[in-house]
CHARMM-style PDB file with segment names, atoms N, HN, CA, C and O in Angstrom:
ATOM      1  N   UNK     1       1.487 -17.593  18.107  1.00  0.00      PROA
ATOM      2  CA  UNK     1       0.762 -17.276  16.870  1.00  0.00      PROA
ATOM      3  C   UNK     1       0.111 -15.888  16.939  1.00  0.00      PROA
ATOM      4  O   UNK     1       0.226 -15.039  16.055  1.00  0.00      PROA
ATOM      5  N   UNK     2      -0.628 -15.732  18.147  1.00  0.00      PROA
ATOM      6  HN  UNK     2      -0.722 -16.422  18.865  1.00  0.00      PROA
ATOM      7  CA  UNK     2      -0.992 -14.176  18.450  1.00  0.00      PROA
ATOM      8  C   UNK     2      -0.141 -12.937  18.145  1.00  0.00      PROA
ATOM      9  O   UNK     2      -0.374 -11.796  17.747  1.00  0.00      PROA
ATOM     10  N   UNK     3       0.852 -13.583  18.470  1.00  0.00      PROA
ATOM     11  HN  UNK     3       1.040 -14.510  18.794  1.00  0.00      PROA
ATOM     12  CA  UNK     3       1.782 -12.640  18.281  1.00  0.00      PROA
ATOM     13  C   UNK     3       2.520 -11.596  17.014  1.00  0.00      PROA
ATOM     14  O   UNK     3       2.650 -10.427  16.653  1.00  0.00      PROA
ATOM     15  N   UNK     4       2.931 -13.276  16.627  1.00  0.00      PROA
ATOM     16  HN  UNK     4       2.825 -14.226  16.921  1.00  0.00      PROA
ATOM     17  CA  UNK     4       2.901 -12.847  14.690  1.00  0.00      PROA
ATOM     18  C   UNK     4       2.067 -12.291  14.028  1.00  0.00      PROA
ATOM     19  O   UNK     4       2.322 -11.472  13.145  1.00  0.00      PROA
ATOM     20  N   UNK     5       0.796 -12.715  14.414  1.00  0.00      PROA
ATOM     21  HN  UNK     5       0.589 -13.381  15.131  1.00  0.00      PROA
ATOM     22  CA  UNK     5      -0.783 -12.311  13.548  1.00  0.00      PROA
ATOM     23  C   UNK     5      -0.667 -10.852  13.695  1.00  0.00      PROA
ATOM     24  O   UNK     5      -1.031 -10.135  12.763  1.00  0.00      PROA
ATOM     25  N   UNK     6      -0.274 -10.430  14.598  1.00  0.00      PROA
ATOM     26  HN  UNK     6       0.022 -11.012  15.355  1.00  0.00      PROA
ATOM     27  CA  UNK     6      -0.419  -8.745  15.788  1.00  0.00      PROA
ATOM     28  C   UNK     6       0.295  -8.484  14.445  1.00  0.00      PROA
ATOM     29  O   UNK     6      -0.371  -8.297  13.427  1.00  0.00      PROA
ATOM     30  N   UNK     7       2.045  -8.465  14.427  1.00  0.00      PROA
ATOM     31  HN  UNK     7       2.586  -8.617  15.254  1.00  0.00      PROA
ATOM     32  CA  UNK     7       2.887  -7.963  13.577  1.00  0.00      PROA
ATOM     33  C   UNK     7       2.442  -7.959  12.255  1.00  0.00      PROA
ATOM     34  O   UNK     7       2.715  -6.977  11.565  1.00  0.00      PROA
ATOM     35  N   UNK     8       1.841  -8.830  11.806  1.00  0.00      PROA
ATOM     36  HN  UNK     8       1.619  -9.628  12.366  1.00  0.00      PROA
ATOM     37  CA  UNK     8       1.631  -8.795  10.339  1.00  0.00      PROA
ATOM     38  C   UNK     8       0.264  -8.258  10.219  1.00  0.00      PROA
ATOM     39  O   UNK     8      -0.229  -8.161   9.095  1.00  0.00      PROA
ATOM     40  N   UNK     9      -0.508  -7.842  11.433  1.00  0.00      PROA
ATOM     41  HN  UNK     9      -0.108  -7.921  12.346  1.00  0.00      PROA
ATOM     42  CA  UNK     9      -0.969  -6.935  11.195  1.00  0.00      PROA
ATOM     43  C   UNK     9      -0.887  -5.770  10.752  1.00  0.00      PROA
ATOM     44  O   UNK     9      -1.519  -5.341   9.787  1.00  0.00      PROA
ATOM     45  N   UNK    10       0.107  -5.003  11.599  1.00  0.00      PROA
ATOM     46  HN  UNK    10       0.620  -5.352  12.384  1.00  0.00      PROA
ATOM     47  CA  UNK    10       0.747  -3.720  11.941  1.00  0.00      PROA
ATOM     48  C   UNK    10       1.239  -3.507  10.421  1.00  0.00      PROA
ATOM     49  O   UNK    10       0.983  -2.639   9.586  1.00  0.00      PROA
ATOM     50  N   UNK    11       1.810  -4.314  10.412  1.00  0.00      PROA
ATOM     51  HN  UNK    11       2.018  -5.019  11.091  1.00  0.00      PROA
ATOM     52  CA  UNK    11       2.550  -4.336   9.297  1.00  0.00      PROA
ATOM     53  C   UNK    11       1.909  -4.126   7.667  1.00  0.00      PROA
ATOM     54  O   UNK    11       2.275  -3.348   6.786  1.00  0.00      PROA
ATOM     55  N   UNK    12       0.869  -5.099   7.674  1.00  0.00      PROA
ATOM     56  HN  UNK    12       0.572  -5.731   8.390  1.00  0.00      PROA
ATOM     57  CA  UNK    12      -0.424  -4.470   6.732  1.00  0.00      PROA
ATOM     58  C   UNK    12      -0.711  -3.229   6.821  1.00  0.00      PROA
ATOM     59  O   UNK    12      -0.303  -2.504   5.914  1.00  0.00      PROA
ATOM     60  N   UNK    13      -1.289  -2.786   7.647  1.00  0.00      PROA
ATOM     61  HN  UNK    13      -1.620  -3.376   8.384  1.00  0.00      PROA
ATOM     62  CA  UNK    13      -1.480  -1.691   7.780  1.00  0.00      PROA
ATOM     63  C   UNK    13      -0.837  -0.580   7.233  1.00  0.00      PROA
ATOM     64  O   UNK    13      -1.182   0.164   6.315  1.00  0.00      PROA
ATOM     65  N   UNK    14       0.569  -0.592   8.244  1.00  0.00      PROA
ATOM     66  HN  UNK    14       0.849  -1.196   8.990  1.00  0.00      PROA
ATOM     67  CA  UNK    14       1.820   0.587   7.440  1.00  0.00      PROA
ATOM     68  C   UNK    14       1.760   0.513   6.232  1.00  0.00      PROA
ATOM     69  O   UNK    14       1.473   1.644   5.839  1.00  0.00      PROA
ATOM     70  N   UNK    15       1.860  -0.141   5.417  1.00  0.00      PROA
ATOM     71  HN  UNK    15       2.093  -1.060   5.736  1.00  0.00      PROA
ATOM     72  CA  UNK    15       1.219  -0.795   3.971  1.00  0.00      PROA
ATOM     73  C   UNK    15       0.572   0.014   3.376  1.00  0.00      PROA
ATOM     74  O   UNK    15       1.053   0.903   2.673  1.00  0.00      PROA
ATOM     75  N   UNK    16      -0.663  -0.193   3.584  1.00  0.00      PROA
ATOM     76  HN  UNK    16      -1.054  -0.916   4.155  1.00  0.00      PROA
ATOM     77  CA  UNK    16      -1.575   0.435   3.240  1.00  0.00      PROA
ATOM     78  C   UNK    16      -1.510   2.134   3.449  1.00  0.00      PROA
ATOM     79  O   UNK    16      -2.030   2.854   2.597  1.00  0.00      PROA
ATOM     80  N   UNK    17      -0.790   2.755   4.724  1.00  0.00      PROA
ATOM     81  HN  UNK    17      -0.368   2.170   5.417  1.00  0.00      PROA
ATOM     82  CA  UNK    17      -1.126   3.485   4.812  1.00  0.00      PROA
ATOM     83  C   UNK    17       0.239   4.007   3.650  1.00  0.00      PROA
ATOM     84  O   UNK    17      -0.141   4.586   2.632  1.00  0.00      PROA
ATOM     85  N   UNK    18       1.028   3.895   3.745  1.00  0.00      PROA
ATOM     86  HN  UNK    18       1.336   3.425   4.572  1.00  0.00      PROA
ATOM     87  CA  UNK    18       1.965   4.022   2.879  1.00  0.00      PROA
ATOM     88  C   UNK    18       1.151   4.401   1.411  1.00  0.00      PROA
ATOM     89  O   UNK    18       0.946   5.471   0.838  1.00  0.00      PROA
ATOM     90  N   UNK    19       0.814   3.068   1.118  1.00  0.00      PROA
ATOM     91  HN  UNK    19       0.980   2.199   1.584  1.00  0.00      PROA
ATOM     92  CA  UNK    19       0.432   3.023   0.224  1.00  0.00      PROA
ATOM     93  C   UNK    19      -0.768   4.889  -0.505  1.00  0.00      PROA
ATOM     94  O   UNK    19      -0.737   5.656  -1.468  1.00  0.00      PROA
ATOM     95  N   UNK    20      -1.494   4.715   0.622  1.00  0.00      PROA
ATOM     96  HN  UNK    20      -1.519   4.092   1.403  1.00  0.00      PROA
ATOM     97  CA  UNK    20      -2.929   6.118   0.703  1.00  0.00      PROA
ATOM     98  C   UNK    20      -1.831   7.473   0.191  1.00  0.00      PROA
ATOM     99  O   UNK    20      -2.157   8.355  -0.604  1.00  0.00      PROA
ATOM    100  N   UNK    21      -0.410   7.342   0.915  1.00  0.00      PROA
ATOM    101  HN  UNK    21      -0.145   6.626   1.560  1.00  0.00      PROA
ATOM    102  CA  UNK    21       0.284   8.501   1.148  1.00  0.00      PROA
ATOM    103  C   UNK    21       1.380   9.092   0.198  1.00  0.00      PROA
ATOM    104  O   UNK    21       1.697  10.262  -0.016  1.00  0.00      PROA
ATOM    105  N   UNK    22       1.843   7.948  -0.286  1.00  0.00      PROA
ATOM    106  HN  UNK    22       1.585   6.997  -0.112  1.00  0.00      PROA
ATOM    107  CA  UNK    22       2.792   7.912  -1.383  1.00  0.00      PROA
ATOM    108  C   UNK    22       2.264   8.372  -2.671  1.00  0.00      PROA
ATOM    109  O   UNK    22       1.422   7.556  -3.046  1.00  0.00      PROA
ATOM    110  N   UNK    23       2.427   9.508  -3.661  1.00  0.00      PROA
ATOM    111  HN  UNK    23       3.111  10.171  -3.356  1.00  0.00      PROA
ATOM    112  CA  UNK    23       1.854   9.937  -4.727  1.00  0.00      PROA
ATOM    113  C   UNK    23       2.267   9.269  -5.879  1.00  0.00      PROA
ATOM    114  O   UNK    23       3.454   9.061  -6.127  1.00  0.00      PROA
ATOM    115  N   UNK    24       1.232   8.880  -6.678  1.00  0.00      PROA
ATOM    116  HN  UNK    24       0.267   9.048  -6.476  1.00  0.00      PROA
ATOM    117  CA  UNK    24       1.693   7.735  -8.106  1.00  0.00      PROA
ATOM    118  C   UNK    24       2.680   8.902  -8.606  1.00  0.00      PROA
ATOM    119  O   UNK    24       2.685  10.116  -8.404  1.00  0.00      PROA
ATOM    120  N   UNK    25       3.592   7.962  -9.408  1.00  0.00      PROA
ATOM    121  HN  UNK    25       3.588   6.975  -9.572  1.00  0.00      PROA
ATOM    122  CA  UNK    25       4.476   9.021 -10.549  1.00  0.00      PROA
ATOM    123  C   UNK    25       3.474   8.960 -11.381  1.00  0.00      PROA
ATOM    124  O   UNK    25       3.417   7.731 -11.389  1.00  0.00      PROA
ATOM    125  N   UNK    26       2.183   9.445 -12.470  1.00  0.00      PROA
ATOM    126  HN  UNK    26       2.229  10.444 -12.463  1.00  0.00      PROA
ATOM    127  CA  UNK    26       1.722   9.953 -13.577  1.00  0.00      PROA
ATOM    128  C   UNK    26       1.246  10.858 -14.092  1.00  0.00      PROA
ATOM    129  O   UNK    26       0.730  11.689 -13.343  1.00  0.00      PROA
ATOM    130  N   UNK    27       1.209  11.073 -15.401  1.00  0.00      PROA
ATOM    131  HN  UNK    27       1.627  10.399 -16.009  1.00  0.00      PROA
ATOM    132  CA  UNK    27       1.099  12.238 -15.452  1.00  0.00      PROA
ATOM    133  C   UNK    27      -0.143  13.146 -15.206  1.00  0.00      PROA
ATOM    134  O   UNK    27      -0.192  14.375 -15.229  1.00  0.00      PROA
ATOM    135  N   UNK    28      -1.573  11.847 -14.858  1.00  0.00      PROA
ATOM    136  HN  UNK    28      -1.533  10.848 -14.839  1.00  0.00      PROA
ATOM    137  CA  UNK    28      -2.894  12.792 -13.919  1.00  0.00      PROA
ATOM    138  C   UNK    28      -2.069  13.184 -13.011  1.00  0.00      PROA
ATOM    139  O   UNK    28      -1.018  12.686 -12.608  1.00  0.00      PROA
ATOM    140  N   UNK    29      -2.781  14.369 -12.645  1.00  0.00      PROA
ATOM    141  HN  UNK    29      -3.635  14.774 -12.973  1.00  0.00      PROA
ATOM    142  CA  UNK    29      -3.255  14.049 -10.980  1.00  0.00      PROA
ATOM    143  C   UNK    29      -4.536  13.316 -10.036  1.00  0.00      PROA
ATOM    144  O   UNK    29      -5.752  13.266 -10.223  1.00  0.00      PROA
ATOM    145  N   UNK    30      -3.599  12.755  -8.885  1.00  0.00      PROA
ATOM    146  HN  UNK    30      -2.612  12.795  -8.733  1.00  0.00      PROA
ATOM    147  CA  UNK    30      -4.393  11.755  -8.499  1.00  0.00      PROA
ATOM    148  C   UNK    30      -4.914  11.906  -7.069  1.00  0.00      PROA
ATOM    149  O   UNK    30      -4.192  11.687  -6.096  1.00  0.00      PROA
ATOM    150  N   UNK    31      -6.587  12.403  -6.944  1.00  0.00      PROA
ATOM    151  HN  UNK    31      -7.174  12.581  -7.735  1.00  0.00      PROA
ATOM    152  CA  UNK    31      -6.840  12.405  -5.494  1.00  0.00      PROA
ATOM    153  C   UNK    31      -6.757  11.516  -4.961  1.00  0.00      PROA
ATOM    154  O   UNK    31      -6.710  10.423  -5.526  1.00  0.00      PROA
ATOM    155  N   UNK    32      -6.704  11.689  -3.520  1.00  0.00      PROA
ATOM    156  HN  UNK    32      -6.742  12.577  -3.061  1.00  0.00      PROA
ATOM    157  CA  UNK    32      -6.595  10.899  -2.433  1.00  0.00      PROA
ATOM    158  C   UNK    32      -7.165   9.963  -2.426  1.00  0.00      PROA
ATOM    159  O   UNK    32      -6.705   8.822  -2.461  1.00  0.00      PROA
ATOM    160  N   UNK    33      -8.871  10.471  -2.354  1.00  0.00      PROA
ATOM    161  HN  UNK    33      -9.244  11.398  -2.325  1.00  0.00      PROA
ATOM    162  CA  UNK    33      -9.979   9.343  -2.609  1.00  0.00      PROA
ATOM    163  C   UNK    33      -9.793   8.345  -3.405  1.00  0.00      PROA
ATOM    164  O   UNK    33     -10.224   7.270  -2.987  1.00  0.00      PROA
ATOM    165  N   UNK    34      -9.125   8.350  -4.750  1.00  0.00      PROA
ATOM    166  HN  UNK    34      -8.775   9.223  -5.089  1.00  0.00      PROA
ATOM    167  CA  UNK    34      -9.244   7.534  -5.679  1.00  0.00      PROA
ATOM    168  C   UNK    34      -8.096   6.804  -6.268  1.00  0.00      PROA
ATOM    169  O   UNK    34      -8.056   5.974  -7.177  1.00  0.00      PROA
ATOM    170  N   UNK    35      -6.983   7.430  -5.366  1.00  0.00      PROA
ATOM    171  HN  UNK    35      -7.016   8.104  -4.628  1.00  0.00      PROA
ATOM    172  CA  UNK    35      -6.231   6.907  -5.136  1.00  0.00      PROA
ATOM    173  C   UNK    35      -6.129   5.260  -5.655  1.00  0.00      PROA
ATOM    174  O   UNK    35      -5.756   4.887  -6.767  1.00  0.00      PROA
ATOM    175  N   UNK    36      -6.558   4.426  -4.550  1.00  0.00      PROA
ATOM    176  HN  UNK    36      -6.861   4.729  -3.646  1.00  0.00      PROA
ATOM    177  CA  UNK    36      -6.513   3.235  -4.538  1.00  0.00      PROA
ATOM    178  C   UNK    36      -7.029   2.856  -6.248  1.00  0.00      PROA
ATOM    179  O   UNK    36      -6.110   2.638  -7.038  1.00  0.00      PROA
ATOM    180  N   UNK    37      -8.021   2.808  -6.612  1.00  0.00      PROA
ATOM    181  HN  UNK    37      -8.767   2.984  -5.970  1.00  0.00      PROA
ATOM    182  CA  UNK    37      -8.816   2.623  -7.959  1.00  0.00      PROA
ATOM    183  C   UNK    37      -7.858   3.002  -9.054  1.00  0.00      PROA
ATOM    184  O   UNK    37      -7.560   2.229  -9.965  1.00  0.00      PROA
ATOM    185  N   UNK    38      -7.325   4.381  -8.916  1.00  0.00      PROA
ATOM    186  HN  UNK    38      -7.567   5.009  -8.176  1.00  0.00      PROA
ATOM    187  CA  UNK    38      -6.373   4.809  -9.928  1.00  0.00      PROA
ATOM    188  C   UNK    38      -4.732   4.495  -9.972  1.00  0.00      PROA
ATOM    189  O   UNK    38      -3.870   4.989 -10.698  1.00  0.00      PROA
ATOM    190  N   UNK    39      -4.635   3.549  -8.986  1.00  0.00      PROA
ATOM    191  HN  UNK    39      -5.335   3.147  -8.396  1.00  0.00      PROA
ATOM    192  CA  UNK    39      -3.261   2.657  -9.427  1.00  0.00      PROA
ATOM    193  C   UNK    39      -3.473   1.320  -9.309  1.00  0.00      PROA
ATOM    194  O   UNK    39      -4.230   0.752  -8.521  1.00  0.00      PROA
ATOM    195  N   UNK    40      -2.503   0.676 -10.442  1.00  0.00      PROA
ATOM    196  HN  UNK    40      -1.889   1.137 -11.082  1.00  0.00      PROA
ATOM    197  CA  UNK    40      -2.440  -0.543 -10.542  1.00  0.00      PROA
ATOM    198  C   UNK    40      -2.314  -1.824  -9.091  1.00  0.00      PROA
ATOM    199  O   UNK    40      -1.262  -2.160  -8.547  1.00  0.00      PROA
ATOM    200  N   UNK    41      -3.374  -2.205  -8.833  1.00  0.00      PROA
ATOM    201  HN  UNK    41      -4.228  -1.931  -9.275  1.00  0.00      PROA
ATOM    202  CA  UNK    41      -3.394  -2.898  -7.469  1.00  0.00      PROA
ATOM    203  C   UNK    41      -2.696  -4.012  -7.613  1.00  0.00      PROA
ATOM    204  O   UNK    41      -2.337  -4.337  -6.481  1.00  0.00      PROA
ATOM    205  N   UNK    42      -2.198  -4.994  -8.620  1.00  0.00      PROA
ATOM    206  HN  UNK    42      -2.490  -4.729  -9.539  1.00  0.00      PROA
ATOM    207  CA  UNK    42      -1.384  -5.991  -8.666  1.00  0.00      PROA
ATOM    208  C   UNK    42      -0.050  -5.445  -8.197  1.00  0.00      PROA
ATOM    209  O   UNK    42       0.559  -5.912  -7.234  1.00  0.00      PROA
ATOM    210  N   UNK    43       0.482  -4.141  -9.143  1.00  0.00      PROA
ATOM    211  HN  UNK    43      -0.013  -3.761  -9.924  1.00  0.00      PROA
ATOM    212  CA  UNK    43       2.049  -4.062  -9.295  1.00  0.00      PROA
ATOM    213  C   UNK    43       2.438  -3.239  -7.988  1.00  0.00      PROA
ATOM    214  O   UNK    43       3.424  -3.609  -7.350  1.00  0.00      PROA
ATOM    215  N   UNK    44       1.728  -2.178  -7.581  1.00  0.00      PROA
ATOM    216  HN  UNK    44       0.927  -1.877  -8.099  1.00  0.00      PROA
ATOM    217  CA  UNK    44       1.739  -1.778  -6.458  1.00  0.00      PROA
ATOM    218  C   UNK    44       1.585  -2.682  -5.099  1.00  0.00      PROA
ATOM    219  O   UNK    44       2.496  -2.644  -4.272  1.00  0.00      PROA
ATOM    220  N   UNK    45       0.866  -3.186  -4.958  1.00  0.00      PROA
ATOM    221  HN  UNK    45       0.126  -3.217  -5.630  1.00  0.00      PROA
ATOM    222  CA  UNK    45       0.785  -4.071  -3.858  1.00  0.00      PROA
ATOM    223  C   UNK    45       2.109  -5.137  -3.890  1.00  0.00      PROA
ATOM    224  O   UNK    45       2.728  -5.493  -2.887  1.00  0.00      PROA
ATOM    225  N   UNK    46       2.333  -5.467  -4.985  1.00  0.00      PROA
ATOM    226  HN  UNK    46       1.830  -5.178  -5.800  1.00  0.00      PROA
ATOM    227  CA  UNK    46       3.504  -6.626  -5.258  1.00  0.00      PROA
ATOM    228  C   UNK    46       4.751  -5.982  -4.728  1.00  0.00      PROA
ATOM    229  O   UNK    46       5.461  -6.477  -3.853  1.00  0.00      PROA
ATOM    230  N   UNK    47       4.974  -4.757  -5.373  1.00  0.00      PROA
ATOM    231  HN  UNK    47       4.398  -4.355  -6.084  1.00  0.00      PROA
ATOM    232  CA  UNK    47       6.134  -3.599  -4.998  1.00  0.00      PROA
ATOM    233  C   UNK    47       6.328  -3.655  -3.630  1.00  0.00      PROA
ATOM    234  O   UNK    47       7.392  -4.064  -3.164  1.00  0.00      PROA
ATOM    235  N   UNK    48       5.284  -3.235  -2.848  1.00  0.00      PROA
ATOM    236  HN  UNK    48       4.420  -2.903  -3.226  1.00  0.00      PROA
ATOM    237  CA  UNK    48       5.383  -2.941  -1.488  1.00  0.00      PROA
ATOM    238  C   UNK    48       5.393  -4.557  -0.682  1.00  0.00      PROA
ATOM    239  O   UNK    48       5.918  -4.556   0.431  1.00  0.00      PROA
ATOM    240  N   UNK    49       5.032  -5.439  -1.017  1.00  0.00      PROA
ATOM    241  HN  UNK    49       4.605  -5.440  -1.921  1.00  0.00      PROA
ATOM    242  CA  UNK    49       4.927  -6.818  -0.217  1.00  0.00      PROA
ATOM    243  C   UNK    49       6.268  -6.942  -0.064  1.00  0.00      PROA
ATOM    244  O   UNK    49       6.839  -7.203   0.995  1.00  0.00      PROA
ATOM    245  N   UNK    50       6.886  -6.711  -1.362  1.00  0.00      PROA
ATOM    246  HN  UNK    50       6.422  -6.499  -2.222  1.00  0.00      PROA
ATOM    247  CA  UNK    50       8.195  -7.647  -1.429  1.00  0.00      PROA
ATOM    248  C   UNK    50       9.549  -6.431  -0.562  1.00  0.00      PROA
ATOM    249  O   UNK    50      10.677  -6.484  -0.074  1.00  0.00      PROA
ATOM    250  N   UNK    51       8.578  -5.567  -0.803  1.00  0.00      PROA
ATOM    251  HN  UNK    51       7.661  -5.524  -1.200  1.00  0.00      PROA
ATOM    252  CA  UNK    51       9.540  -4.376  -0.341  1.00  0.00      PROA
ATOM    253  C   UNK    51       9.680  -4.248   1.590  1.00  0.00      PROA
ATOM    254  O   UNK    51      10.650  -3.818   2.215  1.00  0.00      PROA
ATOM    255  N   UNK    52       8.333  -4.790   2.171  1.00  0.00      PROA
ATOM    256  HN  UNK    52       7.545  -5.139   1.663  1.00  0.00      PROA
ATOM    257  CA  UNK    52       8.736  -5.074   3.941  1.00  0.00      PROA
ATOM    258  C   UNK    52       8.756  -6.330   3.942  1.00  0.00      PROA
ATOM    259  O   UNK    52       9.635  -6.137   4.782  1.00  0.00      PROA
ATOM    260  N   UNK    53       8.681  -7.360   3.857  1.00  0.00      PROA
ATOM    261  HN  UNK    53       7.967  -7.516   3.175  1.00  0.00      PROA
ATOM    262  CA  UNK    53       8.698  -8.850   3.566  1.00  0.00      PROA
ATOM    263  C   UNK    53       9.938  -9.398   4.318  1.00  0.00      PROA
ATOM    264  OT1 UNK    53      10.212 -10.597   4.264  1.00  0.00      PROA
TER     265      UNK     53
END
């Protein structure tokens, strides 16, 4: 179980960081900081779950 937990850690993570790094397609521009707030956290997060899953 340790084990898995580790990976799906890691794995969150890359995620996320992905997520910080990858620039929205719109037509703001979007800082870094605010990133997270200024994209849709359902469809984005859904995107990427299903996308390393």
């Amino acid at each position: 179980m340790n084990k898995k937990q580790k990976e799906l850690q890691a794995r969150l993570e890359k995620i996320k960081a992905a997520q910080k790094k990858i620039p929205v397609q719109t037509g703001k521009k979007i800082q870094a900081k605010g990133l997270k707030h200024a994209t849709k956290a359902h469809t984005s997060s859904q995107h990427y779950t299903i996308g390393f899953n």
